[in-house]
C-alpha positions as CSV (number, residue, x, y, z in Angstrom):
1,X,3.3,6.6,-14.3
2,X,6.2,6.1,-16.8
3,X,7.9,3.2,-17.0
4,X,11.7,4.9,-15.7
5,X,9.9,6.5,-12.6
6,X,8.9,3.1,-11.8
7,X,12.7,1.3,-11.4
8,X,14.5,2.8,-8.4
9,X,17.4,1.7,-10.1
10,X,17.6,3.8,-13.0
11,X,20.1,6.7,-13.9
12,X,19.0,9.5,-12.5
13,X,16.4,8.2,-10.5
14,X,15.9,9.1,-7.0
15,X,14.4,6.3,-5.7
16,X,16.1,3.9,-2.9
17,X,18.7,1.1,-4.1
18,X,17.8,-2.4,-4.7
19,X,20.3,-4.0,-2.1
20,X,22.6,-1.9,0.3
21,X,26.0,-2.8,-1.4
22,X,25.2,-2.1,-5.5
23,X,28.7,-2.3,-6.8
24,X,28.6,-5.3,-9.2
25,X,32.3,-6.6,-8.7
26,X,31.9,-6.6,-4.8
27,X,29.3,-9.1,-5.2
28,X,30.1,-11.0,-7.7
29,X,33.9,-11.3,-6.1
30,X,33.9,-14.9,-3.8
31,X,36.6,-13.6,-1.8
32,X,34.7,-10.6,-0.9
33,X,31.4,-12.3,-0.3
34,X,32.8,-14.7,2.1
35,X,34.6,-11.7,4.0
36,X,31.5,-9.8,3.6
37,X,29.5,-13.2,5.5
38,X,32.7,-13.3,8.1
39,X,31.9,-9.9,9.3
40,X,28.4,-10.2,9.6
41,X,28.5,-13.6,11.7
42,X,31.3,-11.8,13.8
43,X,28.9,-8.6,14.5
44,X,25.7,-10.8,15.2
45,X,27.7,-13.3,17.4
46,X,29.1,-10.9,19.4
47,X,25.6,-8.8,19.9
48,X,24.1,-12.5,20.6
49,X,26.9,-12.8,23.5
50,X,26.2,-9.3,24.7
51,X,22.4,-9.8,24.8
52,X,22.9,-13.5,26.4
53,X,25.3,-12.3,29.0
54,X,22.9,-9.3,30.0
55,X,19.9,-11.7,30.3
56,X,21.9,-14.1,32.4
57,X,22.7,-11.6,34.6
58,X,19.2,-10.2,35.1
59,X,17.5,-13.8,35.9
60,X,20.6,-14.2,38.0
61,X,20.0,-11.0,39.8
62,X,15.9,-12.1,40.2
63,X,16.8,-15.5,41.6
64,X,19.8,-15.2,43.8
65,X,19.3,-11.2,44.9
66,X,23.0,-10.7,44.1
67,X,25.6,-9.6,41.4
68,X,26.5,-12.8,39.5
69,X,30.1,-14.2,39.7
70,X,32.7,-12.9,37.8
């Protein structure tokens, strides 16, 4: 196999990229990393919440036999 087959990151290659954001000044900008990490811990927290909240409500429901409070 030739060597520029073999790096998925070569021109003209249609191979799948390294990491999902490739542009070199997004990552290597601090200011966009840390808005980058903001977002990310925003998205997970808030599907951590939903997931908690859901499985709350379900033991809730198992133990009592009724909606839980608002």
């Amino acid at each position: 196999m030739p060597a520029e087959a073999a790096d998925p990151s070569a021109p003209g290659s249609t191979g799948a990229p390294r990491s999902l954001i490739e542009s070199g000044p997004m990552t290597e900008s601090p200011l966009v990393k840390r808005l980058l990490w903001s977002g990310l811990l925003a998205g997970t927290g808030a599907l951590a919440s939903l997931l908690a909240t859901r499985v709350a409500a379900l033991i809730w429901t198992r133990v009592f036999g009724e909606e839980p409070p608002e």
